[in-house]
N, C-alpha and C positions, 0 to 999 in steps of 0.2 A: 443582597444579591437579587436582580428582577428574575421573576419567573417565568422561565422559555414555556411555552404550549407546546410540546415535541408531538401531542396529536393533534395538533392544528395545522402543524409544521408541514405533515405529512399527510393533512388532509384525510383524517381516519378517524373515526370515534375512538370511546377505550373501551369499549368491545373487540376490536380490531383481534382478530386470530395471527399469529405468526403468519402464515403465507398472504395476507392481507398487508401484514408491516411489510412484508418483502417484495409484493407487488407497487406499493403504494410508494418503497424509495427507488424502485428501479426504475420507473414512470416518470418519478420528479426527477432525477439524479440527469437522465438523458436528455430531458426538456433543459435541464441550468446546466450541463456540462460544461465549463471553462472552452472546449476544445470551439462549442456549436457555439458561446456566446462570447467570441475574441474582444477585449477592450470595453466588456459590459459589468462593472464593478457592482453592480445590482445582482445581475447573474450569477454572480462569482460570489459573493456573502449568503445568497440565498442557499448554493449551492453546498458550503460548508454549514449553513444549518439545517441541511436534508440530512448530510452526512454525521454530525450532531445528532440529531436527533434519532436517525437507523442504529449509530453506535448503542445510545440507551434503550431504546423499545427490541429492538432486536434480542438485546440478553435477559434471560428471563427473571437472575437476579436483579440487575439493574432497573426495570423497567419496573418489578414488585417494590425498591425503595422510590421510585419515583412517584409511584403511585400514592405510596405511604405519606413519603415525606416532604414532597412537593417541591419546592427550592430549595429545599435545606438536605435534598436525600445525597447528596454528596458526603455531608458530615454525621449521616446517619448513625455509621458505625462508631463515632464519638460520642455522637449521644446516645447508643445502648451502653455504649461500656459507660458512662457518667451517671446514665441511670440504675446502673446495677450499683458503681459506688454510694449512690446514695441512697438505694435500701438496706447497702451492709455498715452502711456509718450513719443511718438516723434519717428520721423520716426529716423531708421541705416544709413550710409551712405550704400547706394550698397543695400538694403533693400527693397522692395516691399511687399506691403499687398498680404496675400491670399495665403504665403507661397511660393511665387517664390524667387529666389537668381540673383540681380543681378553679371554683370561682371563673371559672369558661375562658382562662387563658386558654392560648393557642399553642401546637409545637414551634410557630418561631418565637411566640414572646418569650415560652420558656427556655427555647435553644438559647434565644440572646439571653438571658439574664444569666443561662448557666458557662456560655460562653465568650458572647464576644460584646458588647458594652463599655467600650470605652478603657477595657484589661483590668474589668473589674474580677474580685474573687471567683475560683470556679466552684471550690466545694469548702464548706465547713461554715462556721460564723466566724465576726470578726477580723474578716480580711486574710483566711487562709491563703496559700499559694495556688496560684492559677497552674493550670496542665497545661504545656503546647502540644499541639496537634498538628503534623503532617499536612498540606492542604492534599484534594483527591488529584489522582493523576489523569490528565487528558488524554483522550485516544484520538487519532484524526489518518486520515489516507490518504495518500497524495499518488495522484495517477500521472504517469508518465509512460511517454513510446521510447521503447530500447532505443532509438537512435538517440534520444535526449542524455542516457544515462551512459553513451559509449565515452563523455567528454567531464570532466566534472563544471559544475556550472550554480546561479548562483540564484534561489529561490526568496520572494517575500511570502508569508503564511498571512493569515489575518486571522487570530484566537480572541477570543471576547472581546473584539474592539481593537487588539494591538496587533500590531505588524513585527514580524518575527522574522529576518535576515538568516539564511539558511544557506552554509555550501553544502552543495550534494555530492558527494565525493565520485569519480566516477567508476564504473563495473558495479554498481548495487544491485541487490537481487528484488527479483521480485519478490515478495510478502516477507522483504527483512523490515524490521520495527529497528528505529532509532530514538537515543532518549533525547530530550533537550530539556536540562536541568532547569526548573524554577518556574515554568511557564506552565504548570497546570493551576490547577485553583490555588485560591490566597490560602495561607495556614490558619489556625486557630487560636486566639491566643499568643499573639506572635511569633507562632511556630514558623517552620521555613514554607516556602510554596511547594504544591505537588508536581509533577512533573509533567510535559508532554510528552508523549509517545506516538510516533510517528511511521505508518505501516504501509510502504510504498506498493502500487502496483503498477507494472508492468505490460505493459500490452508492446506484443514482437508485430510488426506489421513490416517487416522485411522477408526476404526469401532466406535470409539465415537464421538453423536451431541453434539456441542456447542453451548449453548446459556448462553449468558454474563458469570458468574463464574459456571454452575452448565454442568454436562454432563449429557448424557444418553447414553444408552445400553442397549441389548437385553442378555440374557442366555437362552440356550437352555437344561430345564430340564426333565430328563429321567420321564417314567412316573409311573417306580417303585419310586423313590425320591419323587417326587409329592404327590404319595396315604402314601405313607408307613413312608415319611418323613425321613430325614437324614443331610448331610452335604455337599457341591458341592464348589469349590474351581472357584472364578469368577476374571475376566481380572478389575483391575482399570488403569488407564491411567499410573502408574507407579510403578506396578507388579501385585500380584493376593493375594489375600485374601480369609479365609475361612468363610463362611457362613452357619449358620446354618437353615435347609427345615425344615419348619414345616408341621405338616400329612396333608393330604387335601389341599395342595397350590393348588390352581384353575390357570387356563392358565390367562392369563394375569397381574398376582400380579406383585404390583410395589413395593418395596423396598428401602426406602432412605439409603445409606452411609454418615452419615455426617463428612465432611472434607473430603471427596476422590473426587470433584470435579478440577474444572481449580484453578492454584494461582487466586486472587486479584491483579487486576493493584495497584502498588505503596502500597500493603500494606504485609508489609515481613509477611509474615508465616500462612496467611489468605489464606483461601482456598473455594469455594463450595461445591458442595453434587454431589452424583453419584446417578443416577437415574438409576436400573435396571429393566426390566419387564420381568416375566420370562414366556419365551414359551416352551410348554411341545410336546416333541418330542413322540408320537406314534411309538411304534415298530413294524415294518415290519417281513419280512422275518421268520415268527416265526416258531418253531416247531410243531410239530403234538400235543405233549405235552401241549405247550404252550398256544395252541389251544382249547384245553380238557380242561385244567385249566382255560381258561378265561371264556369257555361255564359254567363253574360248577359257577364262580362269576357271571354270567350272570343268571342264574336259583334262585342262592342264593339272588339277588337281588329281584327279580320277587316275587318270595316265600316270602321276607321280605314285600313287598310293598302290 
């Protein structure tokens, strides 16, 4: 496996303090944005290995076997647990407890001889039997605007070199994680691969809130409409519909749309509700007229009362 620089990646020494990691991928992430670098395949690889490499230095586990282990800190935890087996089943030739190497091997000459070499023996002489090992599981984020996630639709990733064909099912949530089996790192030993793990985020850049299937919105109605009732033609997430005012709507009425909310994750042609509240817009700028006539409702009211 070549060894990624994840702080060169990010342009940071390994001194880097956490808020240093967290400045330094916020800075790169919106310079290679996919959205700011349309049709720039430079952009876009560079970009998943900022996001690469934030996933590891960001965690403070992570980022301590990386340090440790270098290219190999994925299989880390396979070779503690192989080196504790082989202090309780006999010492290696060239071996010292406490994780030293003698004869100034390295941890990958000794990770490969203890594991991956061609599927030769892992523990014992003689040609014991090999252990498979899980490969490590990948984490990656894929950003997406609500309107993209209202339709389901059909994604290529790009993980170590391979391109990965994705349907995004539609109504996904923001910071839901999907697995996609096999496509994290290669196994050990010829174990299976580890997994990708995929953790969308969501940016709402419409005028509708989301919460789980159902939206909400605001209409802004006239306040002849309001007293006198009528008909006012309102925004749904995917076009406009007519609605019928009835006389006396008060400012704040809520009105459900059922079935004009977000899709259903995983369920075709399910939908939620549109939640509308309608605020009644006062008219300014009025005439002399308008003025005379509203004082005359204003008497007639008085008079009533």
């Amino acid at each position: 496996m070549e060894f990624i620089d994840y702080y060169k990646i990010l342009e940071i020494d390994k001194s880097a303090s956490e808020a240093d990691i967290k400045k330094a991928y916020r800075k790169l992430a919106r310079k290679y944005h996919p959205d700011l670098n349309p049709n720039d395949a430079t952009a876009k690889q560079k970009f998943q290995k900022i996001n690469e490499a934030n996933e590891v230095l960001s965690d403070t586990d992570k980022r301590k076997k990386y340090d440790q282990y270098g290219k190999d800190w994925q299989q880390s935890e396979q070779f503690e647990q192989a080196q504790k087996q082989q202090r309780q089943g006999g010492s290696r030739q060239g071996f010292q407890g406490g994780g030293d190497f003698g004869g100034g091997e390295d941890f990958s000459d000794f990770f490969e001889s203890m594991f991956g070499g061609g599927g030769a023996s892992s523990f014992g002489r003689g040609g014991g039997r090999s252990t498979k090992y899980k490969g490590q599981d990948l984490n990656a984020e894929l950003h997406l605007d609500l309107k993209e996630v209202f339709t389901s639709q059909k994604q290529t990733l790009t993980v170590n070199g391979k391109n990965i064909r994705l349907t995004i099912p539609a109504g996904i949530e923001n910071g839901q994680t999907i697995k996609i089996k096999g496509h994290g790192a290669p196994g050990v030993n010829g174990g299976p691969n580890g997994d990708l793990l995929i953790t969308f985020s969501i940016t709402n850049n419409s005028k509708f809130k989301r919460e789980g299937d159902n939206l909400f919105s605001t209409y802004e109605l006239d306040l002849y409409t309001a007293v006198l009732g009528g008909e006012a033609m309102v925004d749904t997430f995917d076009g406009k519909v007519k609605l019928k005012i009835n006389p006396e709507t008060q400012n704040g009425t809520k009105v459900k749309l059922k079935g004009k909310g977000f899709p259903v994750y995983k369920q075709e042609g399910q939908f939620g509700d549109l939640y509308i509240t309608y605020h009644i817009k006062i008219p300014h700028n009025l005439s002399e007229k308008e003025k005379e006539l509203f004082s005359e409702l204003s008497k007639l009211k008085k008079d009533g009362n």
